[in-house]
N, CA, C and O atoms as a MOPAC input file, in Angstrom:
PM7 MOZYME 1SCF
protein

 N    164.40200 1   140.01100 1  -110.08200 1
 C    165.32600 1   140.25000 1  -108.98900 1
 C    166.29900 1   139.08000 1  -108.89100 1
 O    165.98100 1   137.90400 1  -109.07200 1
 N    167.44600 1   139.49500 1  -108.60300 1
 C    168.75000 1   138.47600 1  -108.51600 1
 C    168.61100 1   138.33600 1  -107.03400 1
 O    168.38600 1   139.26700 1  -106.26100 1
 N    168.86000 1   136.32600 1  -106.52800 1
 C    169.04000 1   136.11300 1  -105.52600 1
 C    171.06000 1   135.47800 1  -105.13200 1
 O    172.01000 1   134.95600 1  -105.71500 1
 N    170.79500 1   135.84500 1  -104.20700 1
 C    172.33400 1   135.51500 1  -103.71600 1
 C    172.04200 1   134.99000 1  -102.23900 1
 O    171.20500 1   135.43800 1  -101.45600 1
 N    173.14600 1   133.68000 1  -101.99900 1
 C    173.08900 1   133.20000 1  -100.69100 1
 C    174.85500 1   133.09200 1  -100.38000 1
 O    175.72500 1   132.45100 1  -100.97100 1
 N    174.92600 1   134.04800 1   -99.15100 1
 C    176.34800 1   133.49500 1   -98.58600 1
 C    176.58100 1   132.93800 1   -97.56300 1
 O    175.72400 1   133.24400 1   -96.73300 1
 N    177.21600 1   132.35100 1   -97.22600 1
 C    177.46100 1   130.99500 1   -96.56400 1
 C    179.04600 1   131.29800 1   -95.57800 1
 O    180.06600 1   131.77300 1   -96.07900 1
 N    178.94800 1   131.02700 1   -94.62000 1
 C    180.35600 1   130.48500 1   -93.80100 1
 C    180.06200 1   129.49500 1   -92.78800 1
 O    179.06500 1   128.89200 1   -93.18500 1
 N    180.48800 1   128.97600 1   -91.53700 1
 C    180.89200 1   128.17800 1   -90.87000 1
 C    179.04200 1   128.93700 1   -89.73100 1
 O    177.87500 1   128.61700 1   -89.95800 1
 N    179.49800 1   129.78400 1   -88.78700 1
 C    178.81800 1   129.67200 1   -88.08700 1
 C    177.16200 1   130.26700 1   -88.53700 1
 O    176.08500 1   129.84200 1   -88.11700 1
 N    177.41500 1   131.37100 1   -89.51800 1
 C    176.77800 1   131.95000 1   -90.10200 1
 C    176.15400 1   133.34400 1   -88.49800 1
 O    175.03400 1   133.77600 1   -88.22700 1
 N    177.56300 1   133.60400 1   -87.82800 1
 C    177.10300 1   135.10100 1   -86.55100 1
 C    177.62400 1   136.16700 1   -86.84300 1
 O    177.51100 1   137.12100 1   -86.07300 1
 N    178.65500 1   136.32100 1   -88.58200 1
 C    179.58100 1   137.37800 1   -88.30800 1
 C    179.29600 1   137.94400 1   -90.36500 1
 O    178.58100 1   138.57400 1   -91.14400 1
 N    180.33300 1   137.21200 1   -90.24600 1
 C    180.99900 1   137.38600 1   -91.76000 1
 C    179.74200 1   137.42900 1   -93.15000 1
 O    179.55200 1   138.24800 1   -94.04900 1
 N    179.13000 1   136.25800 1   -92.81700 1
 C    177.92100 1   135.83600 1   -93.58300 1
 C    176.77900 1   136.94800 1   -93.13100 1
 O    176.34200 1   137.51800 1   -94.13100 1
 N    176.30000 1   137.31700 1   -92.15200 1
 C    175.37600 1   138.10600 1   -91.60500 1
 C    175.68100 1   139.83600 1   -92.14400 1
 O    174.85100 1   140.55900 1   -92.69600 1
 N    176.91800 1   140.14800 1   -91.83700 1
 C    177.37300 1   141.51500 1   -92.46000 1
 C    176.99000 1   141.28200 1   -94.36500 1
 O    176.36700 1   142.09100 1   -95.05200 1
 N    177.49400 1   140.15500 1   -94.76900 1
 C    177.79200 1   140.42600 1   -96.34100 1
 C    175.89600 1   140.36000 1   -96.35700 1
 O    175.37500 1   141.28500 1   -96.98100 1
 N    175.10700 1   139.51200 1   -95.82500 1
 C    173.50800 1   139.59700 1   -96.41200 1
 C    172.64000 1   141.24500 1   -96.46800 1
 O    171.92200 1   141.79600 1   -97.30200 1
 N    173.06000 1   141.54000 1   -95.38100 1
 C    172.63200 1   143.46100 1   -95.55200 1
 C    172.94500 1   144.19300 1   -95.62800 1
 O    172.43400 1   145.25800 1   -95.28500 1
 N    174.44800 1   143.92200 1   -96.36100 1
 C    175.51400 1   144.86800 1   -96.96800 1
 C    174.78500 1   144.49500 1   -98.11500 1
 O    174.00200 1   145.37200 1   -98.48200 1
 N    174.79800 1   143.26600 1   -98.93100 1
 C    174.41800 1   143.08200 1   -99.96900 1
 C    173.19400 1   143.46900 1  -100.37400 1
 O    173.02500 1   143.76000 1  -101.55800 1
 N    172.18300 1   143.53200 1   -99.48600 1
 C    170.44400 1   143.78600 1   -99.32000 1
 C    170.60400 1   145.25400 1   -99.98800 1
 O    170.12400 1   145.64300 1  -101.05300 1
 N    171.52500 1   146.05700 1   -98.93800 1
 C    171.72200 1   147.52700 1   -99.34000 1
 C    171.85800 1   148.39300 1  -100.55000 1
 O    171.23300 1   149.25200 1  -101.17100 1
 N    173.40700 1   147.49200 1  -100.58300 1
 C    174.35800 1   148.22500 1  -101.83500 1
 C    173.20100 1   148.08700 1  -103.22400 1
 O    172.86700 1   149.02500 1  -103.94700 1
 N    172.54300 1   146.08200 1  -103.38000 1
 C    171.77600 1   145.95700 1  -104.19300 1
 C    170.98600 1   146.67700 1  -104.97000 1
 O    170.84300 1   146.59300 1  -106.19000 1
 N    170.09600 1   147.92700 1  -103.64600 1
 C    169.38400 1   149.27200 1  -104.43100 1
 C    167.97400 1   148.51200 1  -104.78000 1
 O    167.20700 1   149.15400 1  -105.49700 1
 N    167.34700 1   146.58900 1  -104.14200 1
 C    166.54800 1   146.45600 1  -104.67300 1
 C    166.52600 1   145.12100 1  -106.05800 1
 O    165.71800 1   144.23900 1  -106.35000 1
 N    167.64700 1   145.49700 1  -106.54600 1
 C    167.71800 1   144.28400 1  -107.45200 1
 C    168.18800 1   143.30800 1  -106.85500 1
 O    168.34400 1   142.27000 1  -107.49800 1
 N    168.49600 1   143.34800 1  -105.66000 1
 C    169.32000 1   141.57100 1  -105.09300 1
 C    168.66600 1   141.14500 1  -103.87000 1
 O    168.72000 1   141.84500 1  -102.85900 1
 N    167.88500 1   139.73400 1  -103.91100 1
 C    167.57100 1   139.74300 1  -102.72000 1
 C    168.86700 1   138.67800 1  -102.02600 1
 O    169.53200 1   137.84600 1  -102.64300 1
 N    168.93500 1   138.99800 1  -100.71200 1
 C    170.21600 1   138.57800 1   -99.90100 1
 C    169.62700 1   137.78800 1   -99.24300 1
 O    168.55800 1   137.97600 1   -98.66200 1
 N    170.63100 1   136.27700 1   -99.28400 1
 C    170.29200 1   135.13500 1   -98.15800 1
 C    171.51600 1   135.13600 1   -97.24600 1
 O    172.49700 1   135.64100 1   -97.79300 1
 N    171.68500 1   134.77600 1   -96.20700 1
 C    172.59800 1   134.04000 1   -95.39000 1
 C    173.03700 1   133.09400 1   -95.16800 1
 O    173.39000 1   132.80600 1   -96.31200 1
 N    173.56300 1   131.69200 1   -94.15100 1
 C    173.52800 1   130.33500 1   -94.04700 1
 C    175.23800 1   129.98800 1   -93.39200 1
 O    176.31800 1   130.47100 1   -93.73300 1
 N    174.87800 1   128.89800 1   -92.27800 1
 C    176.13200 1   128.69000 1   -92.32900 1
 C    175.98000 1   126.50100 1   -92.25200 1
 O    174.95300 1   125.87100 1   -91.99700 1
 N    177.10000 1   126.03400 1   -92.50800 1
 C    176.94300 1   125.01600 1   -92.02600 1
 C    177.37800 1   124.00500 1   -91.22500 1
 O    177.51700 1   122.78200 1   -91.23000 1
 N    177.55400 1   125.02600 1   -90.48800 1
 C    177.17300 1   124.67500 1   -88.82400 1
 C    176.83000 1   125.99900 1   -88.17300 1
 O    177.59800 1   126.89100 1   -87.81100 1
 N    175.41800 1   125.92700 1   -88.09700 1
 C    174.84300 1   127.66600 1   -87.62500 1
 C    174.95700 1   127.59800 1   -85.94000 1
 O    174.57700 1   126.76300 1   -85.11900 1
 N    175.74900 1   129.03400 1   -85.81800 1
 C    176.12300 1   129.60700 1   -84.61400 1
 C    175.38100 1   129.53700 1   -83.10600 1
 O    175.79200 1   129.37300 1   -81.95700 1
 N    173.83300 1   129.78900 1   -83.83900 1
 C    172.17600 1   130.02600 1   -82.96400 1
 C    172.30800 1   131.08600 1   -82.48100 1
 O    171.74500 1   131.33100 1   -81.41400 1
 N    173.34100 1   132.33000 1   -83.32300 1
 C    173.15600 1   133.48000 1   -82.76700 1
 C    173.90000 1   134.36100 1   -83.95600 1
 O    174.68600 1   133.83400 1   -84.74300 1
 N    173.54500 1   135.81100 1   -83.99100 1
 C    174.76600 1   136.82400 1   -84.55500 1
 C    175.20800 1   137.49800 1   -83.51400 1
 O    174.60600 1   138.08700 1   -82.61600 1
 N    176.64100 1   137.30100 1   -83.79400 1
 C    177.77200 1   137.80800 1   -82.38200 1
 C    177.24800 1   139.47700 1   -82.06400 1
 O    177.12700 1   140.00000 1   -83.17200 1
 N    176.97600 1   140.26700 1   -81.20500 1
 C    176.65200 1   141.52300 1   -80.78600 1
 C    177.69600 1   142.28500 1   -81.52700 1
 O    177.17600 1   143.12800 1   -82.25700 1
 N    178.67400 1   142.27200 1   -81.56800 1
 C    180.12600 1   142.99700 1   -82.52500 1
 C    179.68400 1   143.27500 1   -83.87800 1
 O    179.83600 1   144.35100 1   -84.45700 1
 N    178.96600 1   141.94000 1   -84.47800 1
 C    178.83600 1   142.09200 1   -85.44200 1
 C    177.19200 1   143.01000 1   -86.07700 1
 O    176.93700 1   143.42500 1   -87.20700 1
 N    176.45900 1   143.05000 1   -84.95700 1
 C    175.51600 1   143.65800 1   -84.69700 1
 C    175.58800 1   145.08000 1   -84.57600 1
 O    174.69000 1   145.82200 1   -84.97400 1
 N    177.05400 1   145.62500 1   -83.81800 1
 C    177.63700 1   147.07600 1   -83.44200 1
 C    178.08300 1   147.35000 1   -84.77800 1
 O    177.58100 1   148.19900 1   -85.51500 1
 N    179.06300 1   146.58600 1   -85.06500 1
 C    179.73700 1   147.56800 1   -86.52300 1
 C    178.61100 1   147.75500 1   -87.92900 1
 O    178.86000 1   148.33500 1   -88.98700 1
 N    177.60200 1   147.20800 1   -87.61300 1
 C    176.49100 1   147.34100 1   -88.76400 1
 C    175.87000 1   148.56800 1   -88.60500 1
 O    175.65900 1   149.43800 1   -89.45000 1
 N    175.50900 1   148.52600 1   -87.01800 1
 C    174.47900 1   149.84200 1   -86.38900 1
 C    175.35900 1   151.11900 1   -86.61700 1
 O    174.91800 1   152.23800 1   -86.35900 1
 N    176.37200 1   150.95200 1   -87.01200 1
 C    177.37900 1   152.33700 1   -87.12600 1
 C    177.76400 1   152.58200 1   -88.70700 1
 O    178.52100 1   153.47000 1   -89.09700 1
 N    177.02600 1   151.52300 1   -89.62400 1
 C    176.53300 1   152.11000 1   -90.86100 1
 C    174.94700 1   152.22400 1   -91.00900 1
 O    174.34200 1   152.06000 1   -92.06900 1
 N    174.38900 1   152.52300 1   -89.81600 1
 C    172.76000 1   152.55900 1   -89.69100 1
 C    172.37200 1   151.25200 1   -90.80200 1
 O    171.90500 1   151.37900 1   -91.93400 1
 N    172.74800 1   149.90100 1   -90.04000 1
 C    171.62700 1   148.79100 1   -91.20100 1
 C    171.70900 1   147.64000 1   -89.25800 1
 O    172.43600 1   147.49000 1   -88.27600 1
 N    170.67600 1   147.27200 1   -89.71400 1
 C    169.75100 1   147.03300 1   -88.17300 1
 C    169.99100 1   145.40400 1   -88.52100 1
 O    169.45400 1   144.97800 1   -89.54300 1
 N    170.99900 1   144.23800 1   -87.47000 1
 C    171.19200 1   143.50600 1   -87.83000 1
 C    170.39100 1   142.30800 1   -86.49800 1
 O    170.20500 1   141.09700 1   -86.62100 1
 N    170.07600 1   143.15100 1   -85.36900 1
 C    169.56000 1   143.06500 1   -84.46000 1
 C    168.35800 1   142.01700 1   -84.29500 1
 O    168.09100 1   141.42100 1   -83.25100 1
 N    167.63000 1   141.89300 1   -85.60700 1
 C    166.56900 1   140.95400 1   -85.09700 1
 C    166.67000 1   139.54800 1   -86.22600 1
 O    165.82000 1   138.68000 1   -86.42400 1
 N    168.03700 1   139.71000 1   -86.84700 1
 C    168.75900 1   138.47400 1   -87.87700 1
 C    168.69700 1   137.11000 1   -87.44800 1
 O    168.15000 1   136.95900 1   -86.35600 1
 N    169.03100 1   136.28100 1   -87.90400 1
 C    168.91500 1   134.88600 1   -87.01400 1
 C    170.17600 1   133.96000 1   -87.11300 1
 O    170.72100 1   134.28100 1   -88.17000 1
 N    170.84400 1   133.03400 1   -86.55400 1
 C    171.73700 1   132.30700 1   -87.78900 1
 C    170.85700 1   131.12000 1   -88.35300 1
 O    169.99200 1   130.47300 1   -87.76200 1
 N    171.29000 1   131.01100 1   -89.60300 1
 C    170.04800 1   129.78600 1   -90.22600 1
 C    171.34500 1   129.01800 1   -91.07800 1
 O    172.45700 1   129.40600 1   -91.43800 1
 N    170.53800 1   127.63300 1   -91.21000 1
 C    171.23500 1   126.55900 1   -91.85500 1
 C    171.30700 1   126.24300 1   -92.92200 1
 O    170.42900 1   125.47500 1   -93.31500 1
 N    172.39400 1   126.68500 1   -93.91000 1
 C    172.40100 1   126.09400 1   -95.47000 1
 C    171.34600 1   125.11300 1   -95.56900 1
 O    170.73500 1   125.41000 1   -96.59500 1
 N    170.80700 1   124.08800 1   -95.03300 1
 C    170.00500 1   123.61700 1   -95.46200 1
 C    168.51700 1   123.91600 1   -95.83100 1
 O    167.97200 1   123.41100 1   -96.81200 1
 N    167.98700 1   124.66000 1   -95.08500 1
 C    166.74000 1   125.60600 1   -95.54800 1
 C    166.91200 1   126.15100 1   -96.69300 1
 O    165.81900 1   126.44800 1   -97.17800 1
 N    168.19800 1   126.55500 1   -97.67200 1
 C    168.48600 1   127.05400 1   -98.63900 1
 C    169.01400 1   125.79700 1  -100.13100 1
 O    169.14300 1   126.07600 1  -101.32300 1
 N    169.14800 1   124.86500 1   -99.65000 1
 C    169.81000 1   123.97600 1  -100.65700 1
 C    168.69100 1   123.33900 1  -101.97700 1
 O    169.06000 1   122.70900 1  -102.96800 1
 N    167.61200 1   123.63400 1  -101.70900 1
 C    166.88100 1   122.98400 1  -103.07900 1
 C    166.49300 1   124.64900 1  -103.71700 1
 O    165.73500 1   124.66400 1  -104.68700 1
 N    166.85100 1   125.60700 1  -103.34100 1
 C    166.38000 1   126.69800 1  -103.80800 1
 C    167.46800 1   127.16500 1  -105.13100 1
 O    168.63400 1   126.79800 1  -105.27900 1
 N    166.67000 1   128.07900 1  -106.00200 1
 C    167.77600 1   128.57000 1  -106.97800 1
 C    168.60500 1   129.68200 1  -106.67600 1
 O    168.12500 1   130.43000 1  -105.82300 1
 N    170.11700 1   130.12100 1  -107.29900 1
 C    170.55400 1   131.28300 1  -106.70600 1
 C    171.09400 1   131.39200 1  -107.68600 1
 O    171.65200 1   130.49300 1  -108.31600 1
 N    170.96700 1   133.07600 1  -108.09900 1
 C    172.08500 1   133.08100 1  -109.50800 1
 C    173.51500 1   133.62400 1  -109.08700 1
 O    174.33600 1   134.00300 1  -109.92200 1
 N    173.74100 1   133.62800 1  -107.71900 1
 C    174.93100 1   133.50900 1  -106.86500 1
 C    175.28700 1   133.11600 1  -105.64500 1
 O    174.53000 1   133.50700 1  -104.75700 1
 N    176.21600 1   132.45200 1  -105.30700 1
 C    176.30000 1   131.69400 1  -104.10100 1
 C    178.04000 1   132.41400 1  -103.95300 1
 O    178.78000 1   132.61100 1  -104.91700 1
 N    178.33100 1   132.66600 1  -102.70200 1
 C    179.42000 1   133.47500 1  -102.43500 1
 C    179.95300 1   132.72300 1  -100.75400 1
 O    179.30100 1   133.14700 1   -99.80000 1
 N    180.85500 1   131.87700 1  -100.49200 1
 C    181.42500 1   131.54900 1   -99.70200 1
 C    182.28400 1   132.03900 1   -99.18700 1
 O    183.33200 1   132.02300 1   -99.83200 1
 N    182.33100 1   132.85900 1   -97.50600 1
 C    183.09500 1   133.90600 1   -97.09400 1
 C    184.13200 1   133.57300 1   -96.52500 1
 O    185.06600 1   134.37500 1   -96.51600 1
 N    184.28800 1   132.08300 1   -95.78200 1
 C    185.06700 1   131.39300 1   -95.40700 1
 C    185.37500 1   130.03800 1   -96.00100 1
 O    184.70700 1   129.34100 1   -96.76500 1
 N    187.04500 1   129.76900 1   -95.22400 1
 C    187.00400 1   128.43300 1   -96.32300 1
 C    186.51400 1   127.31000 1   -95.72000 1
 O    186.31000 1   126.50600 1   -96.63000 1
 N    186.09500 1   126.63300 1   -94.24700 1
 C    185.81000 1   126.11800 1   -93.76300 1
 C    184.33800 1   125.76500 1   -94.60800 1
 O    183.86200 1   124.63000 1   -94.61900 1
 N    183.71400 1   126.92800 1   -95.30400 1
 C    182.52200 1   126.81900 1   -95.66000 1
 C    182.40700 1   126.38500 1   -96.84600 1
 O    181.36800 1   125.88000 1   -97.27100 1
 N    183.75700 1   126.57500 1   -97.70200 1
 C    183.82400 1   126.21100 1   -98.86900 1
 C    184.18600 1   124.90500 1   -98.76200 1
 O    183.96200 1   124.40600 1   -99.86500 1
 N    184.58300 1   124.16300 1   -98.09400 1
 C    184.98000 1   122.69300 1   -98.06200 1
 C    183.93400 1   121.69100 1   -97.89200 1
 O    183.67600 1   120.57900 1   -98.35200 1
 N    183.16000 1   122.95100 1   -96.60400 1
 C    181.57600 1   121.46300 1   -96.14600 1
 C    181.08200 1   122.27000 1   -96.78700 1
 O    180.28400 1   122.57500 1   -95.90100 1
 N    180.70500 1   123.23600 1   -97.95200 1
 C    179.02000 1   123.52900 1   -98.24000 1
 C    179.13300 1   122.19500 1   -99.87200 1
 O    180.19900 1   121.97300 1  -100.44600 1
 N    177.81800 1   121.55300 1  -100.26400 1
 C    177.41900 1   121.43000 1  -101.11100 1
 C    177.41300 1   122.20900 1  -102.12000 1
 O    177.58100 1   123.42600 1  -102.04000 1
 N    177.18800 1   121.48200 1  -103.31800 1
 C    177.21600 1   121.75600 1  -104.51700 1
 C    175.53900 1   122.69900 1  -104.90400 1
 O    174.37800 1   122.30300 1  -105.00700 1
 N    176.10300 1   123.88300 1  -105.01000 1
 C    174.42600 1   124.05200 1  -105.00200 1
 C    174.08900 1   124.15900 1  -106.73300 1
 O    174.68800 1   125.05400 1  -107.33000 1
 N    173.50200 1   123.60200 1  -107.23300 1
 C    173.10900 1   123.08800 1  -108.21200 1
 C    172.15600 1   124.39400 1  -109.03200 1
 O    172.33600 1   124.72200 1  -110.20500 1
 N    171.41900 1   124.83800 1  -108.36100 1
 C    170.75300 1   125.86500 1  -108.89000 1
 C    171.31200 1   126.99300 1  -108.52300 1
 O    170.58300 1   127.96100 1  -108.30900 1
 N    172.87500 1   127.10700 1  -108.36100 1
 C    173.43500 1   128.36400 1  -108.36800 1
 C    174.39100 1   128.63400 1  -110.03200 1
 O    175.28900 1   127.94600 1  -110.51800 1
 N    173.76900 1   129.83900 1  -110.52700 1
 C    174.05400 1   130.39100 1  -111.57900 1
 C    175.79600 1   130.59900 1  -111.75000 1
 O    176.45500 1   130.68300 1  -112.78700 1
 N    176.24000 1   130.64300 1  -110.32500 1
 C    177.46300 1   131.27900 1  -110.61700 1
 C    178.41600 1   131.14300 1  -108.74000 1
 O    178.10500 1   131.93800 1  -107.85300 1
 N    179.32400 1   130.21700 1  -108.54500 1
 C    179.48500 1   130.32500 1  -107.33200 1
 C    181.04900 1   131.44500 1  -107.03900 1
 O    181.75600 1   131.61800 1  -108.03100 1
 N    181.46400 1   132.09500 1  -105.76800 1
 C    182.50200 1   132.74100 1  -105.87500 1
 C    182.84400 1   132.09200 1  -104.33700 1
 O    182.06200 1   131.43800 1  -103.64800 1
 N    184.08600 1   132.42400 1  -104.04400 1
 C    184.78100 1   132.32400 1  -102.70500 1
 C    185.60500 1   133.33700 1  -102.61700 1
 O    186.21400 1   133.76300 1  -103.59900 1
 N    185.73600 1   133.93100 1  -101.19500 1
 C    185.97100 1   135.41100 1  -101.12800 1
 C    186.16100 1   135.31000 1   -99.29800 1
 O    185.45200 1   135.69800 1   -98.36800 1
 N    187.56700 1   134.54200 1   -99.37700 1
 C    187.76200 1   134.57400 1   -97.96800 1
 C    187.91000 1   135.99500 1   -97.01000 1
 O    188.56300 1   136.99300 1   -97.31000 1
 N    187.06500 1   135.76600 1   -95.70800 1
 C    187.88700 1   136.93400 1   -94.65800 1
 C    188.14100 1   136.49500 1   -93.48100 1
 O    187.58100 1   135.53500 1   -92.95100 1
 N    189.02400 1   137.19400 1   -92.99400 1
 C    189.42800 1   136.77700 1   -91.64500 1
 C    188.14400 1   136.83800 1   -90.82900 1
 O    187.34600 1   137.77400 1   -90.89900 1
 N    188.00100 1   135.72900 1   -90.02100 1
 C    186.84500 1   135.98000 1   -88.51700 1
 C    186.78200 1   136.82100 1   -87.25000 1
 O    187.14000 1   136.48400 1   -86.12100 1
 N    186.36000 1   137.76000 1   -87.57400 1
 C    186.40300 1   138.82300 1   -86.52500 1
 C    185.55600 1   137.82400 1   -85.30900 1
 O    185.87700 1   138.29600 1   -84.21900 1
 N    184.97800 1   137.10000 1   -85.18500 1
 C    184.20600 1   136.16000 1   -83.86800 1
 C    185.95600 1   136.12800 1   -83.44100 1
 O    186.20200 1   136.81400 1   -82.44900 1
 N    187.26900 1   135.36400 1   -84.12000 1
 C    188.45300 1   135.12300 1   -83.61900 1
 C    189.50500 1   136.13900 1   -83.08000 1
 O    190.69300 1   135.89900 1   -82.86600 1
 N    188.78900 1   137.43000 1   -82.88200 1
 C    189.32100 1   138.81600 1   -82.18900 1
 C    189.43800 1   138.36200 1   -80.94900 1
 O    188.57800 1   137.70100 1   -80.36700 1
 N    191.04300 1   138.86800 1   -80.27800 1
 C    191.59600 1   138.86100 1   -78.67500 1
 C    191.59300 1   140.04700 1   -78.34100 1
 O    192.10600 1   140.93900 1   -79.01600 1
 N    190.96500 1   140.22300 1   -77.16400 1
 C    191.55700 1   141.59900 1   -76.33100 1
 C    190.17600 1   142.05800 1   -75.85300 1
 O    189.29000 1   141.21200 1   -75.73000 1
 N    189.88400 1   143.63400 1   -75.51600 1
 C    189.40100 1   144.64000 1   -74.98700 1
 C    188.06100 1   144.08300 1   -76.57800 1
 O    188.28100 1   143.62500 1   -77.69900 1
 N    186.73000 1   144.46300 1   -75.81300 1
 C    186.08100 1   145.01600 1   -77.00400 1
 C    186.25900 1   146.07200 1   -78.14100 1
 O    186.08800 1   145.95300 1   -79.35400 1
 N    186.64000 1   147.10500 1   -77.41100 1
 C    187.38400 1   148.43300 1   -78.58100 1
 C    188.56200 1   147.61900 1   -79.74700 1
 O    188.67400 1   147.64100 1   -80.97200 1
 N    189.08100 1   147.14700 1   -78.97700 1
 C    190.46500 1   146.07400 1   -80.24700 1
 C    189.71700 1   145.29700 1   -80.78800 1
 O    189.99100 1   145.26500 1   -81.98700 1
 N    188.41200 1   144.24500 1   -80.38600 1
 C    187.80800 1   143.70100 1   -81.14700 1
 C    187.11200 1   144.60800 1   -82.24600 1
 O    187.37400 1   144.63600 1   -83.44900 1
 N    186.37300 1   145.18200 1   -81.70600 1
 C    185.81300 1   146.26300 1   -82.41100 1
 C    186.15800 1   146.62700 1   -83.75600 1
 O    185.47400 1   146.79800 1   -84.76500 1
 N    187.95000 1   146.73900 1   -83.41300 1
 C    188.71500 1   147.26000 1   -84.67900 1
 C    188.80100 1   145.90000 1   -85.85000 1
 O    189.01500 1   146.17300 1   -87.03100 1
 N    188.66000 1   144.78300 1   -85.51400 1
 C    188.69400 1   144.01400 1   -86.71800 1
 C    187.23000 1   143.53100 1   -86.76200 1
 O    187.21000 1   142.41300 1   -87.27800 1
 N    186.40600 1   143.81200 1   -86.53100 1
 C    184.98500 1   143.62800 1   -87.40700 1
 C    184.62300 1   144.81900 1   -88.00100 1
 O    183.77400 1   144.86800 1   -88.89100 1
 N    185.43100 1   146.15300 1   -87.40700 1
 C    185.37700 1   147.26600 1   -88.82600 1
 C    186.06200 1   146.87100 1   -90.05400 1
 O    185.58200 1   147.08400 1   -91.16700 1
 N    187.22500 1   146.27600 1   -89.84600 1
 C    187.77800 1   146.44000 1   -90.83600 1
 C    187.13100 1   144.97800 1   -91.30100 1
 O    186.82500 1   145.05200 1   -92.49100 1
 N    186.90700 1   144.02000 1   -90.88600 1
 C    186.23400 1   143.01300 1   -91.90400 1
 C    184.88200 1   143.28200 1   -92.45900 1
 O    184.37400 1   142.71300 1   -93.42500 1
 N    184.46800 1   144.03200 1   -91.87500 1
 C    182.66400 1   145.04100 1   -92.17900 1
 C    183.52200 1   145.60600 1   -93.52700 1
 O    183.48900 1   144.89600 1   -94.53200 1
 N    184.23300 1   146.77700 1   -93.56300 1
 C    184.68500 1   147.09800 1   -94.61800 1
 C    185.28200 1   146.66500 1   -95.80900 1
 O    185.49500 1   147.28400 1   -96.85100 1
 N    185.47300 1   145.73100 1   -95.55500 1
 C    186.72600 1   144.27900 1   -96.57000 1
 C    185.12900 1   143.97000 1   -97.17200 1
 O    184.94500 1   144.23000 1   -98.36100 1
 N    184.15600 1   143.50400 1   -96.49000 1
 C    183.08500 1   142.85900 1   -97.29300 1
 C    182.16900 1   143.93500 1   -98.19400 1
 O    181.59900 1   143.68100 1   -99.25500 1
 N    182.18300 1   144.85900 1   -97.67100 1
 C    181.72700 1   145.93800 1   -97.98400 1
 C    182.14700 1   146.71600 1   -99.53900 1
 O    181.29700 1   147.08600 1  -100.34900 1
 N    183.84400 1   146.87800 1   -99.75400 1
 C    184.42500 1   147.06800 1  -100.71700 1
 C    184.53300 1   145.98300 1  -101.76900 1
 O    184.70600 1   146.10900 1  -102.98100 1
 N    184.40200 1   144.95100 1  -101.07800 1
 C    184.04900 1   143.58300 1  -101.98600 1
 C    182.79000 1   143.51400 1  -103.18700 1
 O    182.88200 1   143.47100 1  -104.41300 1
 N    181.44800 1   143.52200 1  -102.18200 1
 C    180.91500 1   143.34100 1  -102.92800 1
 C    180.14500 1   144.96300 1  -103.71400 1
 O    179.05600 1   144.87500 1  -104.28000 1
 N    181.03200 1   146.58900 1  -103.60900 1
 C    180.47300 1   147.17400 1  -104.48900 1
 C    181.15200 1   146.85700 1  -105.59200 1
 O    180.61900 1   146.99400 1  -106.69300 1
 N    182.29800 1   146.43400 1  -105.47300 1
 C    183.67100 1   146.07000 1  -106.65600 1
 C    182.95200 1   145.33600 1  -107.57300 1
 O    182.96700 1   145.68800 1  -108.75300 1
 N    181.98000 1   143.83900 1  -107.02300 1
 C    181.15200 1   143.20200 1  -107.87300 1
 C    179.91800 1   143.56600 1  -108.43600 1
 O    179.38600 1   143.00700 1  -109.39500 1
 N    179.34700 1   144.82900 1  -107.60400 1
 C    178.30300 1   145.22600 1  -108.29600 1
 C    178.56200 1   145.95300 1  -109.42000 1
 O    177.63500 1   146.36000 1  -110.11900 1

């Protein structure tokens, strides 16, 4: 089984969607990590809604700290933001690293419904991303 860890800043949005998008699409061959570094101590509820409306249950997730992950091996490491790409480390036992910026739906103004609308569409941006790589 192929492991993958992705990484952004708070690790409540962006990073949390791509780990059980990735868990999913995988079919089994990929196990999915998360991480941010500087973790949130939460996944934003938004980002919790636009998951539950592709039935994948993000609800009992955690945010956790690149560092629980840094002596481990990964034969991919995927940085969703660039904030994350600047402070994450060199991870050494990663096979293969990518960066694959998206906008932060946590940085949505307005009504929840308008928020709403850009963590679909960043749910979907990550989504089309990584079947493109599978």
């Amino acid at each position: 089984m192929k492991r993958v860890l992705i990484l952004c800043t708070g690790n409540s949005c962006r990073s949390q969607m791509a780990e059980e998008l990735w868990e999913t699409l995988g079919a089994g061959e990929w196990q999915a990590e998360s991480a941010g570094s500087k973790p949130s101590g939460y996944v934003h509820p938004l980002a919790i809604q636009a998951m539950q409306e592709l039935e994948i249950d993000l609800s009992t997730n955690t945010s956790k700290s690149l560092d629980q992950f840094k002596d481990q091996p990964f034969d991919l490491v995927v940085t969703v933001c660039d904030n994350a790409k600047e402070s994450c480390p060199v991870f050494s036992g990663a096979t293969e690293t990518l960066h694959w910026p998206f906008d932060d739906p946590a940085d949505a103004t307005g009504s929840d419904d308008e928020k709403m609308h850009m963590f679909r569409r960043v749910r979907d941006e990550i989504k089309a991303k990584i079947e493109s790589y599978l």
